[in-house]
DOBA-865832 format. One line per 2 residues: their letters; for each residue x, y, z of C-alpha. Coordinates in Angstrom, 1 decimal, always signed. Each point is the difference from the previous one (the first is absolute). Last residue first. Layout:
a = X/Y/Z | ...
This chain:
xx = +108.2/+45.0/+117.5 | -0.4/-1.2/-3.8
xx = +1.7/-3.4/+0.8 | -2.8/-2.2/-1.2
xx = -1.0/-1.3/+3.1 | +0.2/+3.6/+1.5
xx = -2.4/+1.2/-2.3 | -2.1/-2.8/+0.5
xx = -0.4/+0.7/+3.8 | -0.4/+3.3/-0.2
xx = -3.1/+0.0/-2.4 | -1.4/-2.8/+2.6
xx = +0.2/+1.9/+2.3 | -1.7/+2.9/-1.5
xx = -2.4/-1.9/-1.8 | -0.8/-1.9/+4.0
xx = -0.5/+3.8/+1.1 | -2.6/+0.6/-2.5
xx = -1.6/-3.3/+0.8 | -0.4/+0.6/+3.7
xx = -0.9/+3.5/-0.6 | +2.5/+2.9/+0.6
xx = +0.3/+1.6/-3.4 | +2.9/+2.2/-0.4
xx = +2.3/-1.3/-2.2 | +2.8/-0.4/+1.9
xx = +2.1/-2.8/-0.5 | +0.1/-2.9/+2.4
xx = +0.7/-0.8/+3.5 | +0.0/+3.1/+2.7
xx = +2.5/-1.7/+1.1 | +2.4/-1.8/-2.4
xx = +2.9/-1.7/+2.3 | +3.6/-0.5/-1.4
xx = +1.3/+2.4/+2.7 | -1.1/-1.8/+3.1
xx = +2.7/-1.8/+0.9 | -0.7/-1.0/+3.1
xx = +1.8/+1.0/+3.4 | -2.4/-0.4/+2.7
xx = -0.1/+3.8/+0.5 | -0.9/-0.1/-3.9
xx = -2.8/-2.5/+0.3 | -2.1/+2.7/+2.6
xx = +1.5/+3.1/-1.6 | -1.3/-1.3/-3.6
xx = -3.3/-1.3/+1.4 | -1.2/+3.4/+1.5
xx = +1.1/+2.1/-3.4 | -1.3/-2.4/-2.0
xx = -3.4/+0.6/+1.7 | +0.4/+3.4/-0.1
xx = +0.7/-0.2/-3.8 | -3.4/-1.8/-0.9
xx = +0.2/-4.2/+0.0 | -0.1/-2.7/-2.8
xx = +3.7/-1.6/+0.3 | +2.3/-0.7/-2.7
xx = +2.6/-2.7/-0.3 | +1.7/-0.6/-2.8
xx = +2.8/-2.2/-1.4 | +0.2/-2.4/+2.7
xx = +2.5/-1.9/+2.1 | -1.3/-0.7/+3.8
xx = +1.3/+1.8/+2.9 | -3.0/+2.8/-0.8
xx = -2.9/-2.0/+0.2 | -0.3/-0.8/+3.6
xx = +0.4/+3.6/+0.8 | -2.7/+0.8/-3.0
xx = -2.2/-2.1/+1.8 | +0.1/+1.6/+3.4
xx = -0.3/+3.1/-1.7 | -3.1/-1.0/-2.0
xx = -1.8/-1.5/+3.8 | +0.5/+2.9/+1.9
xx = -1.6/+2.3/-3.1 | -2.7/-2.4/-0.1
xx = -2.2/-1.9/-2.5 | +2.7/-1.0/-2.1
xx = +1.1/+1.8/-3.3 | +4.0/-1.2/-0.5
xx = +1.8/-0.4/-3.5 | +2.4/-2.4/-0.9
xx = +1.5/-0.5/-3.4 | +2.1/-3.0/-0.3
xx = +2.0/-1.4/-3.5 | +3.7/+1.2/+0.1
xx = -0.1/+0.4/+3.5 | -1.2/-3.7/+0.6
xx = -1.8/-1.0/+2.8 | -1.7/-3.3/+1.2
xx = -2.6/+0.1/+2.8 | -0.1/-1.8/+2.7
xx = +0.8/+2.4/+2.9 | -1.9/+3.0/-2.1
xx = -3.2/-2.6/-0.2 | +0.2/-0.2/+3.7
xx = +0.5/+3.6/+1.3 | -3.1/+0.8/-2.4
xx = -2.3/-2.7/+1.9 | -1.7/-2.1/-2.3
xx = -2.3/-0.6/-2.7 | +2.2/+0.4/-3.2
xx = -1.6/+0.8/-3.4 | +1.5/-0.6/-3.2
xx = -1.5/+2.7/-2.7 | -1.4/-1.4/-3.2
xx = -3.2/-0.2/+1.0 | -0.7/+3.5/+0.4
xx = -1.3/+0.8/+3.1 | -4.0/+0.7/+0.3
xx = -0.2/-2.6/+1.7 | +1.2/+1.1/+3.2
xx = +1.7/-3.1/+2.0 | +2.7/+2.2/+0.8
xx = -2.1/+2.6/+1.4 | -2.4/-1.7/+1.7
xx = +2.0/-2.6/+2.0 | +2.5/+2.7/+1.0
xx = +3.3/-1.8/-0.3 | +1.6/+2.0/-2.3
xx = +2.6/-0.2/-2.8 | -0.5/+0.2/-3.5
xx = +2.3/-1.3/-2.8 | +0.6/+1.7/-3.5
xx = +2.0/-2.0/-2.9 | +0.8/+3.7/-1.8
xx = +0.8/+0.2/-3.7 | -3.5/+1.7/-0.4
xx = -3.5/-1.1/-1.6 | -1.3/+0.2/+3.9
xx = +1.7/+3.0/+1.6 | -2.9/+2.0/+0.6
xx = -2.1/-2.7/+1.3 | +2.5/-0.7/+2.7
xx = +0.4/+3.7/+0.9 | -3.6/+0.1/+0.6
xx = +0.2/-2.8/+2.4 | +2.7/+1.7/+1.7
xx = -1.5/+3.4/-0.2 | -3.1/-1.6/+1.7
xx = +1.2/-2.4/+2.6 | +2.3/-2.9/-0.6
xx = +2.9/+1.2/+1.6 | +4.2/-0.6/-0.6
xx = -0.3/-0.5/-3.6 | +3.1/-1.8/-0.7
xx = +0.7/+1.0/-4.0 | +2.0/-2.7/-2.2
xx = +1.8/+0.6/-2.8 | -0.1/-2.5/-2.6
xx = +2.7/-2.8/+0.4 | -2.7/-2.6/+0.9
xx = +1.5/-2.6/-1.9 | +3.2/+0.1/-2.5
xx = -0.4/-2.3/-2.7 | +2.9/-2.8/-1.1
xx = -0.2/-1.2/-3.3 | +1.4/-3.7/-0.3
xx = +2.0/-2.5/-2.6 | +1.7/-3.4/+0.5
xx = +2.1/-2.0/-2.2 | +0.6/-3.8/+0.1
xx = +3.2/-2.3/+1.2 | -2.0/-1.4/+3.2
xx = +3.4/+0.8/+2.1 | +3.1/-2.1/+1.5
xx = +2.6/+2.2/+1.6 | +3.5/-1.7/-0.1
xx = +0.9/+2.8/-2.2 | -3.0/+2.2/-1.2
xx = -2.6/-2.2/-1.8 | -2.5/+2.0/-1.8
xx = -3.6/+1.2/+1.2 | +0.7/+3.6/-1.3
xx = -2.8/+2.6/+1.6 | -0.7/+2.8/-1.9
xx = -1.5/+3.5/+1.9 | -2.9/+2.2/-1.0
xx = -0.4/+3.9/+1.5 | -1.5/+1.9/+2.6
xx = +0.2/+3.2/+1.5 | +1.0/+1.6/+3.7
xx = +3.7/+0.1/-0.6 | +1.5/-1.6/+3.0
xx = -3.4/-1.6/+0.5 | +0.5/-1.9/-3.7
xx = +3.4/-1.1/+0.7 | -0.5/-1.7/+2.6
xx = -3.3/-2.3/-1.7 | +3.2/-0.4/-2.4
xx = +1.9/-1.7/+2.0 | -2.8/-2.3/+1.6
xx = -0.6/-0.6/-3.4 | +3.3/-1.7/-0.4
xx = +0.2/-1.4/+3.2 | -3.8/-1.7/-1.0
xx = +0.8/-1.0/-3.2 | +3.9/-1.5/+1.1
xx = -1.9/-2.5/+3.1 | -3.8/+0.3/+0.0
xx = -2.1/-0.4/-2.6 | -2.2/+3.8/-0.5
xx = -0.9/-0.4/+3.5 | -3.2/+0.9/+2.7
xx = +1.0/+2.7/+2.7 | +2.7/+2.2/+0.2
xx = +1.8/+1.6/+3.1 | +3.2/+2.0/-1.3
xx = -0.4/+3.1/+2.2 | -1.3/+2.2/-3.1
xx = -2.6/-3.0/-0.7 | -0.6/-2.5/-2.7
xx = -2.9/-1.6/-1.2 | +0.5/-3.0/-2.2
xx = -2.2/-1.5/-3.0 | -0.2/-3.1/-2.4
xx = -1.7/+1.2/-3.2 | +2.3/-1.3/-2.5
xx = +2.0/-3.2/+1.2 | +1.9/-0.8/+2.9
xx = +2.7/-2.3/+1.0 | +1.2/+0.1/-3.8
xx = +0.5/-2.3/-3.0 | +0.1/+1.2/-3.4
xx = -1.2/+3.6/+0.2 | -2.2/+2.2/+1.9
xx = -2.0/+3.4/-0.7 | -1.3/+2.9/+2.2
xx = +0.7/-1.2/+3.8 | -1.6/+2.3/+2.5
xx = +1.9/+2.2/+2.4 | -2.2/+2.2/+2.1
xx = +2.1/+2.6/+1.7 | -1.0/+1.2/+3.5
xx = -0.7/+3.4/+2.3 | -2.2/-0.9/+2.6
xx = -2.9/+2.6/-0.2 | -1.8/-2.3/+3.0
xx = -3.1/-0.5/-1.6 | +1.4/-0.2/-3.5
xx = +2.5/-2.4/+1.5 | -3.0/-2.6/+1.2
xx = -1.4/+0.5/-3.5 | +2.8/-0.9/-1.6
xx = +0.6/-3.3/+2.1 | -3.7/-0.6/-1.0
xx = +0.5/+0.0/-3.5 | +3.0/-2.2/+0.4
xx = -1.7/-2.6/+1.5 | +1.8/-3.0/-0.6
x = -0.7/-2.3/-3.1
């Protein structure tokens, strides 16, 4: 048996956007019987099979039609002759699941408020991934083990990173003012549905004519990020982010 488990995992990590398709029942004779599983991606790439040949165009079909309309469903496979087609002559069945179709938030900063912001949002729809590559800070283990944490330079996980404006939250809380306008530039060319930036109004001010004289679009951008509700401790800020956040997930702002 290949390892499936591990394919998911490796997506998880990399909030690839996929459809698991696992055979439900099988009748007569058939390539494939319950329990056999494909992975299929938005581009077409799949790994493992469900039989080859008619199950796997036919799943392949409906993989398609499951990222046009972001849910799952079943499919039936008839193994009959068609023509001059020869075919095992037995019925398939498979559910296809949608995987890692949460929303995801790209923590840009793995200092206080993002840390805090990662604890806050555990119990939440959002898949949340930190980026740093300060040894003691994203390596902290005080972080919540369900975030994904990426060692590396920020420039680096934005190059290889997958995005989705249906599904990707960014927000930005380096250690620098130099170093959260450089990656908000990087950010902006890529699709999203929100991107806030921790910062006071002066500092918006300073980044906004710096990125605008380049011609970006900065009009999308949430700076200060969050709603107001006057605390300013790491956690109190990471409540109102994360209060932002979710309202805009579900469509309330």
């Amino acid at each position: 048996m290949w390892d499936w488990i591990g394919k998911l995992d490796e997506l998880r990590r990399s909030n690839q956007l996929a459809v698991l398709v696992t055979v439900t029942k099988s009748s007569g004779s058939t390539p494939r019987k319950g329990g056999a599983k494909m992975i299929v991606l938005p581009d077409g790439t799949f790994f493992g099979t469900v039989g080859g040949g008619t199950p796997e165009y036919y799943a392949l079909e409906d993989a398609r039609q499951c990222f046009e309309s972001m849910q799952g469903g079943t499919g039936t496979v008839p193994l009959k002759p068609r023509g001059e087609f020869p075919a095992c002559g037995g019925t398939m069945e498979y559910h296809m699941e949608l995987i890692n179709d949460n929303p995801v938030l790209y923590i840009f900063g793995a200092g206080h408020i993002g840390q805090s912001l990662a604890h806050v949002l555990e119990g939440t729809p959002f898949r949340v991934h930190l980026i740093d590559e300060r040894d003691e800070w994203i390596n902290a283990p005080t972080l919540p083990g369900t975030a994904i944490r990426h060692q590396c330079h920020y420039s680096d996980f934005i190059g290889k990173a997958n995005w989705c404006d249906k599904r990707t939250f960014v927000t930005i809380m380096t250690y620098s003012g130099t170093m959260d306008q450089q990656v908000l530039e990087d950010v902006l060319p890529h699709h999203t549905r929100y991107v806030g930036m921790v910062g006071s109004k002066s500092k918006w001010a300073g980044i906004k004519k710096n990125l605008g004289e380049k011609g970006l679009d900065l009009s999308l951008v949430r700076c200060p990020i969050g709603h107001d509700n006057g605390g300013n401790s790491p956690r109190e800020i990471a409540i109102s982010i994360a209060s932002q956040l979710l309202a805009t997930y579900y469509g309330r702002e």
